[in-house]
N, C-alpha and C positions, 0 to 999 in steps of 0.2 A: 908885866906879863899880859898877854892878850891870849885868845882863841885864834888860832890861824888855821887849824883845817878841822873839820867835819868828816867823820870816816863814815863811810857806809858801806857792809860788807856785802856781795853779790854775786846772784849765781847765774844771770845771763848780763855782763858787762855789755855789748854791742847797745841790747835794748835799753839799758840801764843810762848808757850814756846817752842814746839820743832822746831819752825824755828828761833828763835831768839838765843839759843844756837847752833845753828846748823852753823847758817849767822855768828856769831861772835866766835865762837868758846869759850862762855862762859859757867858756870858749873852755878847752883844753889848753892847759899850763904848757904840756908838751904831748906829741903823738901819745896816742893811749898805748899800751903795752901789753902782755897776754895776761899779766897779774893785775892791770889796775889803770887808772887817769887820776890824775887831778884836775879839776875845772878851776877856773877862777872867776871872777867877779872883774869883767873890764875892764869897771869903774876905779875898782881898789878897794870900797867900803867894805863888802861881807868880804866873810871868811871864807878860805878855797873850800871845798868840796870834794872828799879822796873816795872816790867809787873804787873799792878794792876786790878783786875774784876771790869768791869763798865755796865752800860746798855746802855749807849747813845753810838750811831756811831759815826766814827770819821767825822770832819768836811772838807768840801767841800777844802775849801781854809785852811790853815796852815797857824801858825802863828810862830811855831817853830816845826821842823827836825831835821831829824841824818843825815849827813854828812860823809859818810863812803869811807875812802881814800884807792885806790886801785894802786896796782903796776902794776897788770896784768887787768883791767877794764874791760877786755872782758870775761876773764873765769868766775872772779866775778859776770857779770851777768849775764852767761849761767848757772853758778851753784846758782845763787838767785833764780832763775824761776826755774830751777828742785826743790827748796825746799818750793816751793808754792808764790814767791812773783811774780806782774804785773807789766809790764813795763807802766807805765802812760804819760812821755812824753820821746819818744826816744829821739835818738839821732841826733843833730843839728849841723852844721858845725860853726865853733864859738863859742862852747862849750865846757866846759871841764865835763861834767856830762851828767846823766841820771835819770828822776826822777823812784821811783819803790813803790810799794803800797805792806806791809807785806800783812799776811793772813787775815787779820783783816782792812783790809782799810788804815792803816797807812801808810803815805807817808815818803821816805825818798829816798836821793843820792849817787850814787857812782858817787864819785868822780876820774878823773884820776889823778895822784899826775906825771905824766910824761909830762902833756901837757905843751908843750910852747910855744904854740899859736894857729894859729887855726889847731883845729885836721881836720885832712882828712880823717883818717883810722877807724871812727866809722863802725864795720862789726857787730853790735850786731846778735847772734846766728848763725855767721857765722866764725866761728877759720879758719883762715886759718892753 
C-alpha cells in the first residue's frame, strides 16, 4: 500500500491550479473538470495531487499538510509568494521551516532539507 493522491479541497479551482502546478512543477493527469484536476508528478516519484471544488474554507487549525522539502528554502519561498502564496508563520530561529497558506487558504511548509540545527540564516525575501 502506498499514498497515491493528496486531496485538497477548493473554492477557486482555476487559481488553485495554476499555482499548485506552478509550486510543484506538476502537469494535469487529464483536463481539469468543473469538480476538480489531478496533477501528477512527471517524473512518477510523488504522489498525484487531487485539487477538488468545494464550498467550505479551509480550517483555522490543520489537522494534516504538505511538507515541501527544499534544497534552496529561500528562493523557494521568494518564488512561493510571487506565485500567490502567504507567508503565515515565518521564520523562527530553532526551526527548520516556514509555514505558507496557497491561494486558497491552504496551509503548508517548506521545509529546509539542509538544516542541522539551529538555523541562523533565515533571510526570507532577502537573497543575499
Amino acid at each position: 500500500m502506498w499514498i497515491g493522491s493528496i486531496v485538497i479541497d477548493c473554492t477557486h479551482l482555476p487559481q488553485m491550479v495554476r499555482f499548485w502546478t506552478e509550486a510543484l512543477h506538476y502537469a494535469p493527469r487529464d483536463p481539469p473538470g468543473p469538480d476538480g484536476v489531478v496533477l501528477k508528478d512527471p517524473a512518477g516519484r510523488g504522489p498525484n495531487l487531487n485539487l477538488s471544488r468545494g464550498s467550505e474554507p479551509p480550517l483555522n487549525d490543520y489537522r494534516i499538510h504538505l511538507d515541501l522539502y527544499a534544497t534552496d528554502p529561500l528562493a523557494e519561498l521568494d518564488r512561493l509568494v510571487r506565485l500567490g502564496a502567504t507567508v503565515r508563520l515565518g521564520p523562527r530561529p530553532g526551526h527548520d521551516f516556514v509555514t505558507l497558506a496557497d491561494p486558497d487558504g491552504n496551509l503548508f511548509d517548506v521545509i529546509d532539507v539542509n538544516w542541522p540545527g539551529e538555523r541562523t540564516d533565515w533571510s526570507f525575501g532577502q537573497r543575499p
